[in-house]
N, C-alpha and C positions, 0 to 999 in steps of 0.2 A: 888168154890175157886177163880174164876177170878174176880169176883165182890168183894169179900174179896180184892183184891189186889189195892195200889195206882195207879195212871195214870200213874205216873212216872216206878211203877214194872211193869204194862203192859206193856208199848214199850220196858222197855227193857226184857223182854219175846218175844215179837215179833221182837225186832229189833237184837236178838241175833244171832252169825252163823249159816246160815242154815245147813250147816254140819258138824260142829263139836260142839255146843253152849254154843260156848264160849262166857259170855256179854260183853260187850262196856259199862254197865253202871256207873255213880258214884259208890265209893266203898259204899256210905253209902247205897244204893238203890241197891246194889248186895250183901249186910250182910243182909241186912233185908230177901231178897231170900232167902239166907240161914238158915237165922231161920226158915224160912217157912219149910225148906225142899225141894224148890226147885231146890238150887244152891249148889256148892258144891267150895270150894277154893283148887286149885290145883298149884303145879308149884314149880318149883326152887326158894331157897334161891335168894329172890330181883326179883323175875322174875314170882310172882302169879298171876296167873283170878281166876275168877270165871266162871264155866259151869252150865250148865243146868243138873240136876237130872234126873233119868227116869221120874218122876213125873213131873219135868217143862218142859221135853220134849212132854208131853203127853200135857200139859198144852198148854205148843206154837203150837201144832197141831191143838187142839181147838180154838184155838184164830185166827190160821193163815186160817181156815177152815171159819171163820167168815169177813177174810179181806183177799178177792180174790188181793191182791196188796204186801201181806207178800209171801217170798217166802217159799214155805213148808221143813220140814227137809231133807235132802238128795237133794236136786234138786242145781244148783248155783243160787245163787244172782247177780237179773240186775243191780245193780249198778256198777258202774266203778272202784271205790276200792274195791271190794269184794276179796276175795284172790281166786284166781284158781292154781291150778299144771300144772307148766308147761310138758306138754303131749311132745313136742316136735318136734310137726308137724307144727309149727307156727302160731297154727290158734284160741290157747287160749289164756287167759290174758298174761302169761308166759311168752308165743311162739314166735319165731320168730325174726326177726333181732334187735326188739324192746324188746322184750323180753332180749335178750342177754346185752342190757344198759344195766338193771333192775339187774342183778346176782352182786353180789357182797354184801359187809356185811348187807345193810336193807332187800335183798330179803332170804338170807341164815336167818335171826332172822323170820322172816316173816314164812318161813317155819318149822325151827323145833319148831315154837309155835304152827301152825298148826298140826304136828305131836305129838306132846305133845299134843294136843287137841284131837286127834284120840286115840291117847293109855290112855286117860282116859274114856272117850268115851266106846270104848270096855271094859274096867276093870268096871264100871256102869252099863254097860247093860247086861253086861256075869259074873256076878259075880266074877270078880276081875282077868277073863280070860283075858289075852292080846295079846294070838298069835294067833287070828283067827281072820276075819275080822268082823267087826258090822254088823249088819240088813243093816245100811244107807249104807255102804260099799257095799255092794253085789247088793242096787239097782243102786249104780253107780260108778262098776267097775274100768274104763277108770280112772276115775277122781283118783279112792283109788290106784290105780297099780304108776298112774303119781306120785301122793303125795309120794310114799313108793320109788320108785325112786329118786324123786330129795332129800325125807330126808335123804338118803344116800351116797349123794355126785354124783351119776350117772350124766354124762351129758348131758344134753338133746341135740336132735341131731338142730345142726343150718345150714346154708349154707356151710359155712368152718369149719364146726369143725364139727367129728364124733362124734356121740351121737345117744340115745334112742327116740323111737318113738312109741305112747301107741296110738292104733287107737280100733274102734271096730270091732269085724270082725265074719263073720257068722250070721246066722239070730237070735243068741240067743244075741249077742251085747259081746261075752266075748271078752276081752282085749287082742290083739295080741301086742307083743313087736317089733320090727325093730330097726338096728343099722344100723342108715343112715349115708351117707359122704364118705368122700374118705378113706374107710377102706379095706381093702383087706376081702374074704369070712373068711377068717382062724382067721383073727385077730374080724373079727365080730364075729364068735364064743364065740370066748375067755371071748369076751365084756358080751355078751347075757348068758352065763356062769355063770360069776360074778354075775349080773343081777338076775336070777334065785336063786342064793344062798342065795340071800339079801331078796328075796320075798319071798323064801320057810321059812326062819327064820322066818318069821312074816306074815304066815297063806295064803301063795297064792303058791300054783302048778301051776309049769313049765314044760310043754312038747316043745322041739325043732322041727322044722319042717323043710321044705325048700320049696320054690315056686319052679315054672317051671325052672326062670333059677341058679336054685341050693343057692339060697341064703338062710340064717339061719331065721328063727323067731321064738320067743315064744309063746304060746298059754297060758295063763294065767287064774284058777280057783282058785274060795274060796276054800281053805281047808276046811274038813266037821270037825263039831263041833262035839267034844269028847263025 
């Protein structure tokens, strides 16, 4: 199939999201994908891409397995615009007091394209299932819990401002939530509450916990598939 394809539908196969794959390419060179069966046109009235297929996902696996320099599905991209969720610990693309410039109307588009890439994503690979997380979701939690927060409107937590914090935690890496800042334990609750309810809608269990000194956190798992 890949030799079948032009230079130009290679890169943008490899050069598509590594986690969600969505292309960047011309539209004439992402229809041609799609008559492949590749690609697929998704999105709101004035607001479509094109993604990757299981088929073109399996495709840029192959491809990216051949150029140790593409980064493989589910993993992030080293480039500098690459989109990350911000986790809220300050220490992804997102994060942090730099992060906090970045919120406002380009980073909110930024994201629920991103989330609109996951919820096709899933509906693709789970037969048209959307409330449970993807394969690529589950091998990287952290990032999928961050994502499913901030499409939410949750705030990530910054210096001054109370907000959410998606770290990994235990030897298995599953996604603990924290509601950092100047919040009182009761009103962290409340947060981490909300939180939970917005996660458990869209395929992630929520257990509450508390460390030693009595603070709230969530403990965060894929819902198991039907």
């Amino acid at each position: 199939m890949s030799t079948a394809l032009t230079a130009a539908q290679r890169r943008a196969v490899t050069g598509s999201d590594p986690a969600t794959g969505r292309l960047a390419a011309r539209a004439d060179v992402c229809a041609a994908l799609a008559a492949r069966g590749l690609a697929v046109r998704h999105g709101r009235a004035g607001h479509h891409g094109y993604y990757l297929t299981p088929e073109g996902l399996r495709l840029r696996a192959d491809l990216t397995a051949a150029r140790p320099d593409v980064p493989p599905p589910g993993r992030p991209a080293p480039a500098a615009d690459a989109f990350a969720a911000d986790d809220g610990t300050g220490e992804g693309t997102g994060g942090g007091t730099g992060g906090a410039a970045l919120w406002g109307p380009r980073r909110a588009a930024e994201v629920a394209t991103a989330w609109e890439g996951l919820l096709r994503i899933r509906a693709l690979l789970q037969d048209g299932v959307t409330d449970v997380p993807a394969p690529w979701e589950r091998d990287r939690p952290v990032h999928a819990v961050a994502l499913a927060l901030e499409a939410a409107g949750c705030p990530p937590g910054r210096p001054d401002t109370p907000g959410y914090a998606v770290t990994a935690a235990g030897p298995g890496g599953e996604p603990r939530v924290d509601w950092r800042g100047p919040a009182d334990r009761t009103a962290a609750s409340a947060a981490l509450a909300r939180c939970a309810r917005w996660l458990g809608r869209h395929g992630w269990q929520c257990t509450e916990h508390r460390d030693r000194a009595g603070a709230p956190f969530l403990l965060v798992s894929p819902r198991r598939t039907r």
